[in-house]
Kinemage of the C-alpha trace (Angstrom):
@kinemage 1
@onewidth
@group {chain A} dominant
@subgroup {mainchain}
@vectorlist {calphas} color= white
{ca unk a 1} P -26.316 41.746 -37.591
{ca unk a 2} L -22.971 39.884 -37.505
{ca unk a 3} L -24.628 37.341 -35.129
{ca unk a 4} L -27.798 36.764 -37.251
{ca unk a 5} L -25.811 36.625 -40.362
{ca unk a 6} L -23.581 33.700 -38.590
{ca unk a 7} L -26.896 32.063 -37.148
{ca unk a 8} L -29.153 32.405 -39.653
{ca unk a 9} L -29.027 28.486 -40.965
{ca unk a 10} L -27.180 26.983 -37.822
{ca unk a 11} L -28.824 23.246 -37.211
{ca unk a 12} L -30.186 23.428 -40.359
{ca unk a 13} L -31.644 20.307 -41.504
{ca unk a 14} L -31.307 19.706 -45.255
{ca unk a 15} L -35.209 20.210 -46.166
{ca unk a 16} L -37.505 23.611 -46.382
{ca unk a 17} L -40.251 24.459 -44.143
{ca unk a 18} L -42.868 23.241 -46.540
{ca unk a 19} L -41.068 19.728 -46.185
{ca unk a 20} L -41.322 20.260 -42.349
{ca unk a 21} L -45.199 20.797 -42.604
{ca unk a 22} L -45.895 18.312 -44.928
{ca unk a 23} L -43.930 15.706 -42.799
{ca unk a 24} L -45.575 17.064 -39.458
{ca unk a 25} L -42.214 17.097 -38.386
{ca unk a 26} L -41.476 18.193 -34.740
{ca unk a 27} L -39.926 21.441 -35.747
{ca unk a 28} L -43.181 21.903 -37.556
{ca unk a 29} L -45.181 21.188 -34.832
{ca unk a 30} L -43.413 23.414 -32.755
{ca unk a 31} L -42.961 26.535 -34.803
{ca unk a 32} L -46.157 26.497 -37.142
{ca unk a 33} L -44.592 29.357 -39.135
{ca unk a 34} L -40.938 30.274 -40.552
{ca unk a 35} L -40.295 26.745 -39.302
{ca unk a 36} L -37.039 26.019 -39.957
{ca unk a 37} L -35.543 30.455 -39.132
{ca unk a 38} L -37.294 29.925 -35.840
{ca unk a 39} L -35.693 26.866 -35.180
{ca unk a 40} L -32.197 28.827 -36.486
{ca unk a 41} L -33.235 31.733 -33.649
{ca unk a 42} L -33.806 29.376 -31.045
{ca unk a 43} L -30.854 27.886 -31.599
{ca unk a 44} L -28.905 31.184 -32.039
{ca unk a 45} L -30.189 32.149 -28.522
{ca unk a 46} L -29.066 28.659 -26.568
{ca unk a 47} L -25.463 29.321 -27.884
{ca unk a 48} L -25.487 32.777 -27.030
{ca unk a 49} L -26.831 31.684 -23.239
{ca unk a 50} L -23.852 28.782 -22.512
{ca unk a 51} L -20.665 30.113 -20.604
{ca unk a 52} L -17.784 30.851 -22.901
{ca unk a 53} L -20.294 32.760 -25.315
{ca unk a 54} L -22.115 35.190 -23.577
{ca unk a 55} L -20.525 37.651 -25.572
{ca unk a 56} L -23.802 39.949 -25.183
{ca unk a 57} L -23.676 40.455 -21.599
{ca unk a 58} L -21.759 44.011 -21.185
{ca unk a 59} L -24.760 45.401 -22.875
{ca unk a 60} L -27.301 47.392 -20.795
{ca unk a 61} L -30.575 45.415 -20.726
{ca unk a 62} L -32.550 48.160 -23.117
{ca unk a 63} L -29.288 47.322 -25.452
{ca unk a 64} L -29.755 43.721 -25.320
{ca unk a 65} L -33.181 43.783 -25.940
{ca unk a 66} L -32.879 45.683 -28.902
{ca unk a 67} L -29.919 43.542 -29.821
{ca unk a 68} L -32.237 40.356 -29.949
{ca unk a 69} L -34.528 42.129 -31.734
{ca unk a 70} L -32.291 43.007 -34.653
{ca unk a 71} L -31.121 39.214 -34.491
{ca unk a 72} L -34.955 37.924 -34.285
{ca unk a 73} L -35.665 39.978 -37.321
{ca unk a 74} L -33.023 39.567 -39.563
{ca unk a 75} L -33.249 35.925 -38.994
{ca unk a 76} L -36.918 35.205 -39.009
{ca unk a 77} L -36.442 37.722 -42.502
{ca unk a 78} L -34.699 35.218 -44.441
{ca unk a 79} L -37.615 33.234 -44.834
{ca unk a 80} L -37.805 33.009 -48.493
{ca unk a 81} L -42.029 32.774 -48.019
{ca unk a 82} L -41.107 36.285 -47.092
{ca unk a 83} L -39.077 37.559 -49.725
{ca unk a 84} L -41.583 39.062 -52.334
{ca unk a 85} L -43.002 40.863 -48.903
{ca unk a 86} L -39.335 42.546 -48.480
{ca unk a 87} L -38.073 42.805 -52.133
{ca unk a 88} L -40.255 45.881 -52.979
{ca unk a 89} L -38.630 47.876 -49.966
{ca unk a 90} L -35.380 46.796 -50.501
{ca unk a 91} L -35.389 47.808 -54.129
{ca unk a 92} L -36.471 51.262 -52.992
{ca unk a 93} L -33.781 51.322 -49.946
{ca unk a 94} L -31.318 50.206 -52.816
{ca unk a 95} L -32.394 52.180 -55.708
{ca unk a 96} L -31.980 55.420 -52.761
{ca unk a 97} L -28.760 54.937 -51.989
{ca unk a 98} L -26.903 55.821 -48.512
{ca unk a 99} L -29.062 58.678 -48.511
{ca unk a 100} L -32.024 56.131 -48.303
{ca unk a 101} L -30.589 54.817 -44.834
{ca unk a 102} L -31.862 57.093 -41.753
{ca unk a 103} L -30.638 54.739 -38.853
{ca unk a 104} L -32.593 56.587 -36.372
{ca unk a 105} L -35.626 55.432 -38.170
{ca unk a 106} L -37.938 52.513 -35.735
């Protein structure tokens, strides 16, 4: 989560992802939805892939899939199109306290 939460607007470009559609920009042509997080996770993944940053690579490869997953989501879940979607959920995860949070849950 540390990654996505440091990745989660990196390259961003000043403008929403309705901007990007309505312009037809290349992001927008290229990522026809969450625009502008998929263009964050993309990003996030190059960085991670250069020498000097592959600080991922002692994980097994079942842990670094699941790893990308987590970043994948929590990224692409910031989204604000996608908020109202979440917000009922998290209310209920919040409202539950830790005894809401059952990490062996999929």
């Amino acid at each position: 989560l540390l990654i996505a939460c440091l990745c989660h607007d990196l390259d961003h470009r000043g403008t929403n992802n309705s901007y990007q559609l309505a312009t037809d920009s290349p992001l927008a042509r290229l990522y026809s939805t969450s625009t502008l997080e998929r263009h964050h996770l993309n990003q996030c993944l190059l960085i991670l892939n250069l020498p000097g940053n592959r600080v991922l690579d002692s994980l097994s490869p079942v842990e670094y899939g699941e790893t990308l997953n987590v970043i994948e989501e929590a990224i692409l879940a910031t989204d604000l199109a996608l908020h109202f979607k979440h917000l009922g959920s998290m209310k209920d995860l919040a409202g539950k306290g830790p005894a809401g949070l059952d990490w062996r849950e999929r």
